[in-house]
C-alpha positions in Angstrom: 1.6 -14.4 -7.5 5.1 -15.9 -7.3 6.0 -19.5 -6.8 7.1 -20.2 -3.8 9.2 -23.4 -3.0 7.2 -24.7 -0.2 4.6 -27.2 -1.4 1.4 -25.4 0.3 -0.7 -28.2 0.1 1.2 -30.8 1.0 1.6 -28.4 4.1 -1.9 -27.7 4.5 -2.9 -31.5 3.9 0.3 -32.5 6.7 -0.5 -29.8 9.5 -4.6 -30.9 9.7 -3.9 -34.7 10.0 -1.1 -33.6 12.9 -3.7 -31.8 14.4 -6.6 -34.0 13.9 -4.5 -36.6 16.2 -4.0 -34.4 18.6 -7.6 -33.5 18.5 -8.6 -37.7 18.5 -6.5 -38.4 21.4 -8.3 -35.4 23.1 -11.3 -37.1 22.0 -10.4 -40.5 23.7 -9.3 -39.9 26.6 -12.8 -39.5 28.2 -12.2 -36.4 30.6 -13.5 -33.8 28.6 -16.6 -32.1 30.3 -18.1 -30.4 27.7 -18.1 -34.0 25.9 -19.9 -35.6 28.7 -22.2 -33.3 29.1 -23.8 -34.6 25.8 -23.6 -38.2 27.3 -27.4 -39.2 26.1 -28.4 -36.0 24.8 -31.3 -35.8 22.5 -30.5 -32.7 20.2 -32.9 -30.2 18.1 -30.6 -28.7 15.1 -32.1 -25.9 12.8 -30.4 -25.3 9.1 -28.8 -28.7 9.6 -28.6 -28.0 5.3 -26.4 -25.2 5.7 -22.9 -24.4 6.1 -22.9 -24.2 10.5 -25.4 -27.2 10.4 -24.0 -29.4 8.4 -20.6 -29.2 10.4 -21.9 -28.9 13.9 -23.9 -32.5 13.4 -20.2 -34.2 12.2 -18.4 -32.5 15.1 -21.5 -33.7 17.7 -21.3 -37.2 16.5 -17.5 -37.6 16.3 -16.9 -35.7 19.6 -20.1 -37.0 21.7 -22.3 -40.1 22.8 -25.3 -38.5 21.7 -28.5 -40.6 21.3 -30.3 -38.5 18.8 -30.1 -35.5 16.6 -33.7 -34.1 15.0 -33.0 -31.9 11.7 -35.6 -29.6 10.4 -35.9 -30.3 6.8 -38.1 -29.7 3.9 -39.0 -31.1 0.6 -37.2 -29.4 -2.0 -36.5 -30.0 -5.5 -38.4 -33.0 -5.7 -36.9 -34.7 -2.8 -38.3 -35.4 0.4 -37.1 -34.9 3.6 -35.1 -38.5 3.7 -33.4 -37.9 0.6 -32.1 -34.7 1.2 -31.1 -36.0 4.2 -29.3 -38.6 2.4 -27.8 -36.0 0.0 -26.3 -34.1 3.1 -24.9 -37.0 4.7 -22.8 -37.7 1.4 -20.8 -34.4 2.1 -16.9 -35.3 1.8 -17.4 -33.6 5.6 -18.7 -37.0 6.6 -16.4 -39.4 4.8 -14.5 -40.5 7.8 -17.5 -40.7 9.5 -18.8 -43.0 7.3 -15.7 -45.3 7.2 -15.7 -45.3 10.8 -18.8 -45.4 12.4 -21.1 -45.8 9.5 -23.6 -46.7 11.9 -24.1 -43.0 12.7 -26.5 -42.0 10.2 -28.6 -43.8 12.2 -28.9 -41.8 15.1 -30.1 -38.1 12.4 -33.6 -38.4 12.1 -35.6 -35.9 9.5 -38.4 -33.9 10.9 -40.7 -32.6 7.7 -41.2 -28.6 8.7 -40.3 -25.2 7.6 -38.6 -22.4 9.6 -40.2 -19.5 8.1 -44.1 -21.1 8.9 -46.2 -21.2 12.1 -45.0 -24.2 14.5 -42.2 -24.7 12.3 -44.7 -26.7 9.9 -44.3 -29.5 12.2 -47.5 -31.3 12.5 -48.8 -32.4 15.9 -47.3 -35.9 15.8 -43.9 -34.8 15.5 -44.3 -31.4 17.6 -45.5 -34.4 20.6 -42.1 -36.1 19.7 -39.7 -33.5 20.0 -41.3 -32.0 23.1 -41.3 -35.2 24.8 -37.4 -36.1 23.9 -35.9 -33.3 23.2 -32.7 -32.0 25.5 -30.9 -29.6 23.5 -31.9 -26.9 20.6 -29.5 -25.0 18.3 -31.1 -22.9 15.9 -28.7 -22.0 13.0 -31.5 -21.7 10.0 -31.5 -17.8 9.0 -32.3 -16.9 5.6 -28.7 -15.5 4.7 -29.4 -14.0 1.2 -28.5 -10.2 1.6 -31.0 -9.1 -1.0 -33.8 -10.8 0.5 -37.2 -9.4 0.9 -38.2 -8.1 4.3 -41.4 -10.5 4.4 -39.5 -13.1 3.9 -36.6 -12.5 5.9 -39.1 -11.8 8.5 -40.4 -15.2 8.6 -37.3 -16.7 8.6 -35.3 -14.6 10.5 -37.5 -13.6 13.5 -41.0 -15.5 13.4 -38.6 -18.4 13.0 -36.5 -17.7 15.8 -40.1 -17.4 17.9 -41.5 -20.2 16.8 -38.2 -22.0 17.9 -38.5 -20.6 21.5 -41.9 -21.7 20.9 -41.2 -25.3 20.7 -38.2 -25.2 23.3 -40.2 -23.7 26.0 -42.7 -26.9 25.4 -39.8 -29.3 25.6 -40.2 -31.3 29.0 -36.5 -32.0 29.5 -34.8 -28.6 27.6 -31.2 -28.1 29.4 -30.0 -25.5 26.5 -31.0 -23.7 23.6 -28.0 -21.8 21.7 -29.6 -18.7 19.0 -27.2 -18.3 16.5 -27.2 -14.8 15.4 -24.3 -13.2 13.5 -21.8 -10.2 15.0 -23.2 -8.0 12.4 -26.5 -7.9 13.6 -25.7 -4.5 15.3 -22.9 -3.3 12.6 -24.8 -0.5 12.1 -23.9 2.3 9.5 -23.5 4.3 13.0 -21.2 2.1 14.6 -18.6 2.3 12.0 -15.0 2.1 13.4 -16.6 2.0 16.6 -16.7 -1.3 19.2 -20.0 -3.5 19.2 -20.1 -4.4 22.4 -21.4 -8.0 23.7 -24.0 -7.3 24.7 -27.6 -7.0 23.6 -28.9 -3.7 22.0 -32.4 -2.6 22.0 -34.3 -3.7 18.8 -35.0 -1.3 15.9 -38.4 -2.2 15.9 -40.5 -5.0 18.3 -40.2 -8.5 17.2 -43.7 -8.7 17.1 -44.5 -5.9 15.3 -42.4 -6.5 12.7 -44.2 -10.3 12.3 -47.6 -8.9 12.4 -46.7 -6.1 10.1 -45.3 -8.8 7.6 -48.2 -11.3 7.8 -50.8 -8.1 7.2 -49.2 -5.6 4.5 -47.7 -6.2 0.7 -44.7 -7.2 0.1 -44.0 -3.9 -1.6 -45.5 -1.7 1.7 -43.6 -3.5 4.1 -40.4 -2.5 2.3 -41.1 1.1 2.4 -41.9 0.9 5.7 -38.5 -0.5 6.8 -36.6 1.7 4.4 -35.8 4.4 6.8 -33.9 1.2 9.1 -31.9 0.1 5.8 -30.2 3.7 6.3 -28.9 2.2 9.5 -28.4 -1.5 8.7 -26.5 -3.0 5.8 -29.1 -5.7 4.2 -32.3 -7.5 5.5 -30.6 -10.4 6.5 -28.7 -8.3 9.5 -31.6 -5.9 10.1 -34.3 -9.0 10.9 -31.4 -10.8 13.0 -30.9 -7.8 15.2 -34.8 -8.2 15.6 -34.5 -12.1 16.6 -32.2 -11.1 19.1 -35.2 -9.2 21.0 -37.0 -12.5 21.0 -33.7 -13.9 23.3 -33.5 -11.2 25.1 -36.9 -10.9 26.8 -37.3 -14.7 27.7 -36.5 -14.8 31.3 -36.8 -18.5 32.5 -36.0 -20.5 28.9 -32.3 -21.5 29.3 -31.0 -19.7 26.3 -28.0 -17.7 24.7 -26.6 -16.2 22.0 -23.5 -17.2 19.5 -22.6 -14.3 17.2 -20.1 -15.2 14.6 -18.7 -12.5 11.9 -18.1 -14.0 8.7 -17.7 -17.6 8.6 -15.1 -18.9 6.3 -13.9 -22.8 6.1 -12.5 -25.4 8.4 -9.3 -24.5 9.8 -8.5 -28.1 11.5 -11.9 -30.3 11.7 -12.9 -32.6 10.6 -10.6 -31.3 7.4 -8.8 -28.1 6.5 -10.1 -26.0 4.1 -14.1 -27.9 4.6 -16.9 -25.7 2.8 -20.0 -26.3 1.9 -20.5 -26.1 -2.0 -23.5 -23.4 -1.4 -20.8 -21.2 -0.6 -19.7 -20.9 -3.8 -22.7 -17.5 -3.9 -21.6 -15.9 -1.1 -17.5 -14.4 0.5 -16.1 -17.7 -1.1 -17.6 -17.2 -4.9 -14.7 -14.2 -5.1 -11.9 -16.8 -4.5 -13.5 -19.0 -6.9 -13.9 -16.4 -9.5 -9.5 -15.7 -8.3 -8.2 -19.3 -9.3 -10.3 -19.8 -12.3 -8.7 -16.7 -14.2 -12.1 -14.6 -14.2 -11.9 -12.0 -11.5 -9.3 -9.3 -11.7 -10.3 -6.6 -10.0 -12.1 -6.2 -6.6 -13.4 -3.2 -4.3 -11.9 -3.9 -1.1 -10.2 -1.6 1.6 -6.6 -2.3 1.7 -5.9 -0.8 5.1 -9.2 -2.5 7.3 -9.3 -5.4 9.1 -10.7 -8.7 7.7 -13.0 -10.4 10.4 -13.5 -14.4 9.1 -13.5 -17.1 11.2 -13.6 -20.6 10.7 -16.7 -23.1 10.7 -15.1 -25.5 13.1 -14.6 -22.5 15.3 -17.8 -21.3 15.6 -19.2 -24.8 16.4 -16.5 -25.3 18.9 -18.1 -22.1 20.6 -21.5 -23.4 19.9 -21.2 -26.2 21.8 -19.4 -25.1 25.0 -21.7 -21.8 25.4 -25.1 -24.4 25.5 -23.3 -26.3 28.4 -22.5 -23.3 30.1 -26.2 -22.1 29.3 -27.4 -24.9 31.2 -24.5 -24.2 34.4 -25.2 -20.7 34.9 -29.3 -21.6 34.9 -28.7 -24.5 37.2 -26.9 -21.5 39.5 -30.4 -19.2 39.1 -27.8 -17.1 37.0 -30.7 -15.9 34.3 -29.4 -13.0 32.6 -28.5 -13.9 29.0 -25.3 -13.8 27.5 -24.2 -13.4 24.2 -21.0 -14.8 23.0 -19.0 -13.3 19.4 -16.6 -15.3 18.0 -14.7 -12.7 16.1 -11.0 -12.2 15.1 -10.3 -8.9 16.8 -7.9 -10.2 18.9 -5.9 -11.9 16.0 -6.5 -9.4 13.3 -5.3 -9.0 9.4 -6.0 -6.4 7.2 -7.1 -6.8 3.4 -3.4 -5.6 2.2 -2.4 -8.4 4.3 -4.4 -10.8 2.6 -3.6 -10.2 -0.7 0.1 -10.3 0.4 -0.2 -14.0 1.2 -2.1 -14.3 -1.9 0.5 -13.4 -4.2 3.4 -14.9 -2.5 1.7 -18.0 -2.0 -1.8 -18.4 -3.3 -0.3 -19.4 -7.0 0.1 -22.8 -6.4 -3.3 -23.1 -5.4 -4.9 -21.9 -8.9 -7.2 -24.2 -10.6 -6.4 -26.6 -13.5 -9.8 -25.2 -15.1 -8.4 -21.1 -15.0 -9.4 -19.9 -18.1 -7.1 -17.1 -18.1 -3.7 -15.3 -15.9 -4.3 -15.2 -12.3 -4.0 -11.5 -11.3 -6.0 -9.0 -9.1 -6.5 -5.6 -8.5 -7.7 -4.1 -5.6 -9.0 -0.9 -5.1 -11.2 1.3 -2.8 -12.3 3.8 -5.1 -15.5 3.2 -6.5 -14.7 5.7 -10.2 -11.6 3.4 -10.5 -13.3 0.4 -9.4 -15.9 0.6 -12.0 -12.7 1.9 -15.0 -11.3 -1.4 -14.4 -14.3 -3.5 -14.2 -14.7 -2.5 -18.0 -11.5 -3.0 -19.1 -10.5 -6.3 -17.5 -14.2 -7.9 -17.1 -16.8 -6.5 -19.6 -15.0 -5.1 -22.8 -13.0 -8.5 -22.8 -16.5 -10.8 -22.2 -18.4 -8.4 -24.9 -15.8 -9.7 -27.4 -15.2 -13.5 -26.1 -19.4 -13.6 -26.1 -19.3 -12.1 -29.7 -17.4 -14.5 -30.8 -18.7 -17.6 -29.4 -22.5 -16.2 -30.9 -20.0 -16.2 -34.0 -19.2 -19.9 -33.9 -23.1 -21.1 -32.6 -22.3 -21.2 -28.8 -23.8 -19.4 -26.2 -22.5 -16.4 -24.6 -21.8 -16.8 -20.5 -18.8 -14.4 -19.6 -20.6 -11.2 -19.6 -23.6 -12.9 -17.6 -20.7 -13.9 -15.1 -19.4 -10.4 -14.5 -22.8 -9.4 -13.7 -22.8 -12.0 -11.2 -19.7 -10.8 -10.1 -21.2 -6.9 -9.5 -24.0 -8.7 -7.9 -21.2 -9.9 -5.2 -19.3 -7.0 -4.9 -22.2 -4.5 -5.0 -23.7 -6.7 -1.9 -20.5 -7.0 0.1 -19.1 -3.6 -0.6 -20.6 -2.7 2.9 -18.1 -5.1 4.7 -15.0 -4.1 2.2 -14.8 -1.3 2.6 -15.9 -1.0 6.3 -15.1 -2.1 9.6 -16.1 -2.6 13.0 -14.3 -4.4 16.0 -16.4 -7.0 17.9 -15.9 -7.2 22.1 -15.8 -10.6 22.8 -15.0 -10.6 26.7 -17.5 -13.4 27.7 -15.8 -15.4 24.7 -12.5 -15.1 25.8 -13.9 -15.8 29.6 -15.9 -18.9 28.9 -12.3 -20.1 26.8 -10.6 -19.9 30.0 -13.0 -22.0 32.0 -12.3 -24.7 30.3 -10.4 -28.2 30.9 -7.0 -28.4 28.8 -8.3 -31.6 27.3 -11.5 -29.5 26.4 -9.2 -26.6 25.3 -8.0 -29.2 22.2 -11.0 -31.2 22.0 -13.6 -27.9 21.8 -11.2 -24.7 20.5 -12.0 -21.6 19.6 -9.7 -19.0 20.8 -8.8 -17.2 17.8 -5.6 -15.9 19.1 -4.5 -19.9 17.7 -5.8 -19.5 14.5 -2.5 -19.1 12.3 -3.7 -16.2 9.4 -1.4 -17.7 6.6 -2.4 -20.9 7.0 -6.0 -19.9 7.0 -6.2 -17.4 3.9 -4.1 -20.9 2.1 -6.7 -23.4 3.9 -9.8 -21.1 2.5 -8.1 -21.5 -1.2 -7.5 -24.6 -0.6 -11.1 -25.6 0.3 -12.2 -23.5 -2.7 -10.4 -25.4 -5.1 -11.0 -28.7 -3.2 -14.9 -28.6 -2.4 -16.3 -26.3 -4.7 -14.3 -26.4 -8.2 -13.7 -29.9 -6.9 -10.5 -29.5 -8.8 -7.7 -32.5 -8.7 -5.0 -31.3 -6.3 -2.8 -34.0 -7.9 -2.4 -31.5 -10.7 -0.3 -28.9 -9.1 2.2 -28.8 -11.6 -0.3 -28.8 -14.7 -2.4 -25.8 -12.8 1.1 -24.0 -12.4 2.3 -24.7 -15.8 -0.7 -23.5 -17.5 -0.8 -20.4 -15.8 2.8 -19.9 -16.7 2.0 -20.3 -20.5 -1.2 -18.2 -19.9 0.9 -15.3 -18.4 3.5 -15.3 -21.5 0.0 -14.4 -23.8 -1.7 -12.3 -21.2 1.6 -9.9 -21.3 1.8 -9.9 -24.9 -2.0 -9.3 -25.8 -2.7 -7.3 -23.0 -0.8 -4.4 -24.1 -1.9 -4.7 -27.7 -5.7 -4.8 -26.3 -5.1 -2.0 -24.0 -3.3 0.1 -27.6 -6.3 -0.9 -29.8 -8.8 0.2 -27.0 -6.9 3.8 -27.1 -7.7 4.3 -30.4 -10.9 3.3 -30.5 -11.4 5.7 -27.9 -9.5 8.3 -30.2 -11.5 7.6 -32.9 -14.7 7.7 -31.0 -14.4 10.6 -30.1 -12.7 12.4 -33.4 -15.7 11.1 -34.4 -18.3 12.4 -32.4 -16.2 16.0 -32.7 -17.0 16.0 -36.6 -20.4 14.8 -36.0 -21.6 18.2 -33.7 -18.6 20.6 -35.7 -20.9 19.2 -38.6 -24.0 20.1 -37.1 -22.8 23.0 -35.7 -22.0 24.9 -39.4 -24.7 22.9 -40.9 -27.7 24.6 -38.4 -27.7 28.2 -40.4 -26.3 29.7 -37.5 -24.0 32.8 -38.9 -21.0 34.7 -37.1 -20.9 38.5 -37.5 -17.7 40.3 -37.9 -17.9 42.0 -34.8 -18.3 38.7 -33.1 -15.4 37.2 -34.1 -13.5 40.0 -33.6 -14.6 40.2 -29.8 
């Protein structure tokens, strides 16, 4: 990575505020239709923990007059459902919230449940509640661990996606109800290099199946059962959302759609560039963090495919707009369902792309806590992939761990780089593959819109500026996560320059050393059998040798 003149965050920091005032004086002007349409609204929000959740409440509260905004929550490390609530409202993502309308906390209320359980886990008194106020649901909690069981995924996944239809059908006053699914639902192994369409795609197996099959058989059973549709479909996480989306599909007089995003990566614009929830840290994100603290130097990644990220604020943007033109179209008798991706197909960068703006630019935004040079290597085959994961990640940990045992302290770096083959084993199947999303009835429902709603609600990716939001994702990484001072540019940049001067003068002396240990090794084991050999009473004939 080479220094660059330009001071990228002063750029990122000056480009959001610019837009954020545009965005504001969208806000006040009072014509928006989208934004009136929430006039009084009394809103449902699923995963309101998580990444989508937590950002779709700030932009319905800064952007809206809504009266009321349930969250499903649940105890969870000792905290009930009004602390954590507490907890989430603390987010930087609400501080100007908080300093200008602090009086909006108010208007979240906690609702004690559980997605993956029957009726949510809501008991009757609350269940009455909702269904009597309730205007608008928008169901964002998924289980998104890629390793997860199939039972659990199940519940979470699909029975939770029924249950919430469940409950919205009993609403008296529903309007909307937005599913969000992901674009990878139907990224199937078969569908490689190929367009997933729009639309919806018959389920792998019946929703209902699947949810009787998990509530009735072992954990273990189940997943033998399913493991000829893991052939097919990359984890469990996209396998049981493909199934959720039968639930959608076959409701015929619920107002309902779907939002399919591909991978969501932080705020571009709103409320702040480079936003991301610290829980991000284990998923797409934890690889930049492992970048700009000096620990990941090689990664398994497809230099000439496309990436497909977009960013939160996007996809809540999209959210928002596709429930009010749910309701529209059902007002019309229009009942087919539509699904809407929010991809970046139509604005498209390839990995090699990425690690352009990375080097050139992405230096200036290493961390102050980088523990060692800031360099990468990226390759797509595996054999060479797994060479330098040795070399650069587990010979070097073996020996830092050995010597901190030496000293009394306890060995962490090779229990990182675990971690880190943990990551790339379960992303590998996006790395190094791609897909291209349609998103025709995305781009449509864009073009309906106001121009104040255009500013106020965006989410044509064709606007999205890919420098600034690789930089803005690093940016948010360092920000939010490492929670790093951004004050310290200079110290950040100065350390890694000392740290490169000792990483090009060890380096080769480690990579010399490692030769001939490797020499050795194996002059070794070539005594060790030649002894063996001549010492197992085998004898030689004349004739033999002289053959």
């Amino acid at each position: 990575m080479e220094y660059n003149k330009l001071d990228v965050i002063k750029d990122i920091e000056e480009k959001a505020k610019a837009s954020m005032e545009i965005i504001n004086k969208a806000n006040s002007r009072g014509d928006s239709e989208v934004q009136k349409f929430y006039d009084g609204a009394v809103v449902f929000i699923t995963g309101a923990s998580g990444f989508i959740g937590k950002q779709l409440i700030e932009k319905l509260i800064r952007s809206t007059n809504v009266k009321k905004i349930y969250v499903l929550l649940r105890p969870k490390k000792g905290k009930d459902i009004n602390e954590r609530l507490v907890k989430i409202l603390d987010d930087p993502l609400y501080l100007e919230l908080h300093k200008e309308n602090p009086s909006f906390v108010d208007k979240i209320v906690p609702i004690k449940g559980d997605v993956s359980e029957n009726n949510l886990g809501i008991d009757e008194k609350s269940w009455s509640i909702l269904t009597d106020e309730v205007n608008f649901v928008f169901h964002s909690a998924a289980t998104i661990n890629f390793v997860e069981k199939i039972k659990l995924a199940t519940y979470t996944n699909v029975r939770g996606t029924r249950e919430v239809i469940k409950l919205a059908k009993s609403c008296k006053h529903i309007k909307s109800v937005v599913h969000i699914s992901t674009a990878y639902s139907h990224a199937t192994t078969s569908r490689i290099k190929q367009e997933v369409k729009e639309d919806f795609y018959e389920s792998p197996i019946p929703p209902d199946a699947l949810i009787e099959l998990s509530e009735s058989l072992d954990e273990d059973m189940l997943e033998s059962m399913c493991a000829p549709f893991m052939k097919e479909w990359a984890n469990s996480y996209t396998f049981t959302k493909a199934v959720a989306e039968d639930l959608v599909r076959r409701e015929k007089d619920l107002p309902i759609c779907v939002v399919r995003p591909t991978a969501v990566m932080t705020a571009y614009k709103e409320p702040k560039a480079g936003w991301i929830d610290t829980k991000n840290a284990f998923g797409a994100s934890g690889v930049f963090v492992g970048l700009i603290l000096g620990v990941i130097h090689v990664s398994l990644a497809d230099k000439g495919i496309f990436l497909d990220f977009v960013p939160v604020d996007y996809v809540n943007n999209i959210i928002l707009v596709a429930s009010w033109k749910n309701y529209l179209r059902h007002q019309i008798n229009e009942k087919d369902k539509k699904v809407y991706a929010i991809t970046s197909t139509r604005n498209p960068f390839k990995w090699g792309k990425f690690e352009q703006i990375l080097t050139k630019e992405g230096r200036q935004l290493v961390s102050t806590q980088a523990i060692w040079y800031c360099f990468a290597i990226q390759t797509s085959i595996k054999p060479l992939y797994f060479l330098l994961s040795w070399i650069l990640h587990f010979i070097p940990a073996l020996v830092i761990d050995g010597c901190c045992m030496l000293v009394g302290k306890k060995p962490r770096l090779y229990k990182v780089y675990q971690m880190v083959e943990k990551l790339t084993a379960i992303f590998e199947y996006f790395t190094i593959k791609e897909w291209f999303f349609e998103d025709k009835n995305t781009l449509n429902l864009y073009n309906e819109l106001s121009a104040t709603d255009k500013v106020l609600y965006n989410f044509d990716v064709t606007t999205v500026n890919t420098r600034e939001n690789v930089l803005s994702w690093l940016y948010g990484v360092k920000k939010y996560i490492i929670k790093d001072n951004m004050d310290q540019k200079e110290y950040a940049m100065k350390k890694q320059f000392w740290l490169k001067i000792v990483h090009y003068t060890i380096f080769p002396i480690y990579l010399f050393t490692l030769y001939k240990l490797m020499c050795l090794t194996f002059i070794f084991i070539y005594k060790v059998l030649c002894f063996l050999y001549f010492n197992s009473g085998v004898t030689i004939s004349r004739e033999e040798i002289s053959i």
